[in-house]
N, C-alpha and C positions, 0 to 999 in steps of 0.2 A: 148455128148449125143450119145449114139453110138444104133444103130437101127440092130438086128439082121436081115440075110437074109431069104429071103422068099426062100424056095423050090417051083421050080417050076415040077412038077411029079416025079423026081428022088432025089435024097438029093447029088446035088448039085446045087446052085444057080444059075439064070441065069446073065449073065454082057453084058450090054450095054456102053459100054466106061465109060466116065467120067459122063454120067448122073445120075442126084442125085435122080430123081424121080423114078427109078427102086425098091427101096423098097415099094414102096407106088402107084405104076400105077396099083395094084388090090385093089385098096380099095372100098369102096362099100359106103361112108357115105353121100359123094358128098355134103359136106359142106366149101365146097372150091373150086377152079376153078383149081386148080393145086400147086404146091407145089417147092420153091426156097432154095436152098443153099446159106445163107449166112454166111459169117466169120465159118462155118464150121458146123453150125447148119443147120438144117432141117425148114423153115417157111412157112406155109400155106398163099396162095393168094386169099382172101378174094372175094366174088361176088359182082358185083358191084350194089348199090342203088342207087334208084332216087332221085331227090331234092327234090319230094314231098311229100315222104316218111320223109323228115327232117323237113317240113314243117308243117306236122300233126304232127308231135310228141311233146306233151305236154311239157313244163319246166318244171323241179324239180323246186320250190318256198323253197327260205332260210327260214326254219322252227324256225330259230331264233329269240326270242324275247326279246328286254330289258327291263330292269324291269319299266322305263317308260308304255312301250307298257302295258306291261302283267297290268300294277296297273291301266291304262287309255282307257282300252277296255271296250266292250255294253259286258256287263253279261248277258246272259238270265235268265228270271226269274226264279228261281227255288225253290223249298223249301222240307221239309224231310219227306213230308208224299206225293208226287208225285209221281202219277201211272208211267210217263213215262220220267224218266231223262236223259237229254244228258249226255254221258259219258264224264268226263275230266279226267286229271290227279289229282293221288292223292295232298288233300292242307285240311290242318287240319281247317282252317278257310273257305273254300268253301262254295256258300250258299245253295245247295243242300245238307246240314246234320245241315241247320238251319232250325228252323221253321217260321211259313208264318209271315211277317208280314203286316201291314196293308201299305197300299201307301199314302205320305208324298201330305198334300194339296197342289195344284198348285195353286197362287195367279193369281188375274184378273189382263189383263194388266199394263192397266195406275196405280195401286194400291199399296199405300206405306205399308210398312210391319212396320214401326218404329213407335214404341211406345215409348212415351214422361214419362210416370209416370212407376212403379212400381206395379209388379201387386196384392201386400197386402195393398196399398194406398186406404182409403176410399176414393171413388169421390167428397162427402158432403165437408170434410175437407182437400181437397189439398190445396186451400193456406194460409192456418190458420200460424201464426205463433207460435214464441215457447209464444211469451208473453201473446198470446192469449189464447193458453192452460194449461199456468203457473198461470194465474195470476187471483187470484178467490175476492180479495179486503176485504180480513179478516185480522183482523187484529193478530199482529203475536201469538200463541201458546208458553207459556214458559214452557210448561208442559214437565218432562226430564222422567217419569216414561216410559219403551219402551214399554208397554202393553198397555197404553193410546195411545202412540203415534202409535203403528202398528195397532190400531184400528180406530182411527181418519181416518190414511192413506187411511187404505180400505174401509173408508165408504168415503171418499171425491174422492176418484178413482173409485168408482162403482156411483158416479154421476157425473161425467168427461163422462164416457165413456157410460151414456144413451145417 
């Protein structure tokens, strides 16, 4: 690093022995307290702070997140027709470019959620069995014509099912 001389009034420089701060004792920035040769270089000596100045000063916080975190985080509510959204990072699935939907019912305490039956089960005929809705006490039909017989069908299934 080599530091041209300063002219001082005439154009020759002025020499103070072996001191290294002769280029730099007019400086004017006073952003240093003075200035040291080392291994041949020129280094600035820093001013000294307080500990309470390290004190106040806020942490950088690890802005990192795993994909645990990011998929196990409070989402704020958002949706795509809202006047005022928090800004995130772009995410094609974000719910601020969904629209609203409605809030999922919260069950009362003590209260079971399981249901025992099926919910196209009539109530009247849960426990009917199959014999009991098979078995009408006619005697059997030998009749093999299928027009007879898909009619038969639909009239003894349209009184099954009043």
């Amino acid at each position: 690093m080599a530091l041209s001389a300063r002219t001082h009034g005439g154009s020759t420089p002025r020499h103070h022995g072996g001191d290294p701060n002769v280029y730099l004792h007019d400086s004017k920035v006073g952003s240093s307290r003075g200035f040291v040769k080392v291994v041949g270089n020129i280094v600035a000596i820093p001013h000294k702070t307080s500990n309470t100045a390290r004190l106040c000063t806020p942490r950088v916080r690890n802005k990192v997140q795993s994909e645990a975190m990011s998929a196990f985080r409070e989402i704020p509510t958002c949706y795509a027709s809202m006047e005022a959204k928090p800004l995130t990072p772009y995410d094609p699935l974000a719910s601020r470019s969904r629209m609203p939907t409605d809030d999922l019912p919260i069950p009362y305490k003590n209260a079971s959620s399981i249901e025992f039956r099926s919910k196209d089960a009539c109530e009247k005929r849960r426990f009917v069995t199959t014999h009991q809705n098979e078995y009408v006490g006619r005697a059997p039909d030998m009749t093999t014509n299928q027009s007879i017989n898909a009619n038969n069908y639909t009239f003894h299934h349209s009184l099954r099912d009043k």
